[in-house]
N, C-alpha and C positions, 0 to 999 in steps of 0.2 A: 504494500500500500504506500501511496507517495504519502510527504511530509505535508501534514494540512496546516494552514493558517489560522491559528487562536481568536477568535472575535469574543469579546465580551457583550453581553445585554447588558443596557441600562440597568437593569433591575439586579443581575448579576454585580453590575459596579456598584451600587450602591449598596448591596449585601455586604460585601467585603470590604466596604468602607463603616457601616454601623458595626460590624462587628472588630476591627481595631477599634472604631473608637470608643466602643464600650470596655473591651479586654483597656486600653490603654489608660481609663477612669484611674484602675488599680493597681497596674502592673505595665506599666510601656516597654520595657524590655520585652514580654511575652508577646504585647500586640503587633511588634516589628515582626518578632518573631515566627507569628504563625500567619500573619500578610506576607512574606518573601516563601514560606512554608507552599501555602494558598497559591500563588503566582506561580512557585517553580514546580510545580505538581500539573497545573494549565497547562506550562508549556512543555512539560514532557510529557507530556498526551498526542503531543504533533508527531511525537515520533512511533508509539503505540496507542493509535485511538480507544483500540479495543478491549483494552485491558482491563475498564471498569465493567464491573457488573451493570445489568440491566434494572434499572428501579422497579423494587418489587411492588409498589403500589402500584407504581402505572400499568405493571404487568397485568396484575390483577383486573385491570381496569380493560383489558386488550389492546395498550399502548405499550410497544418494544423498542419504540424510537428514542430514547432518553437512557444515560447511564450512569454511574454514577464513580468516583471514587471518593474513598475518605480520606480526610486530614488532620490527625489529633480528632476535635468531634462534630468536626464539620465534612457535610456530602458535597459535593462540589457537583454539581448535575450539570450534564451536556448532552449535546445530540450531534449525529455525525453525519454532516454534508456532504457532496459532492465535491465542494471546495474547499472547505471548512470546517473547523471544530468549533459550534458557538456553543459558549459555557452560560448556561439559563439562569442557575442558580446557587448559591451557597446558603446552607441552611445548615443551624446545629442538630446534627442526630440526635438531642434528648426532644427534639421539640417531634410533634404529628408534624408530619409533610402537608397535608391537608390544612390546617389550621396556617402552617405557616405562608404556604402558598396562597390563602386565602388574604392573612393582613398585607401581604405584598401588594392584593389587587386593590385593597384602600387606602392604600397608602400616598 
């Protein structure tokens, strides 16, 4: 498989921006740390797209398109393009996918 180009969503950017700057309230060493974590995890995904598992809820749902990998205890959810690897979402695994997917869209 060729090497694909990382696009971030909006909504993707601004995950991983609420989430340093909430870790960085109490710990900024850690927030650096798990935003360079976060980023260099995206980008070596261009080299094996497929390496994350498929998200089991959406599976559930009959949606195969979306996968995911972990990071410390965040999913970093993406879908694999033709051109592209757009990364949709960062969300912390303690939380429902559903729930959090949900304050995203009123946000």
């Amino acid at each position: 498989m060729k090497r694909l180009r990382v696009r971030w969503s909006g909504s993707a950017s601004l995950d991983l921006i609420e989430i340093i700057e909430f870790i960085q309230l109490d710990r900024p060493a850690a927030a650096r740390e798990i935003g360079r974590a976060i980023l260099l995890a995206a980008s070596h995904l261009r080299h094996n797209p497929r390496q994350g598992k498929v998200v089991p809820e959406f599976l559930e749902q009959g949606v195969s398109d979306y996968r995911q990998i972990l990071i410390s205890c965040y999913r970093l959810i993406y879908a694999i393009r033709a051109d592209s690897l757009d990364i949709e979402a960062v969300i912390d695994s303690r939380r429902d996918l559903q729930a959090a997917l949900f304050q995203r869209l009123i946000r």
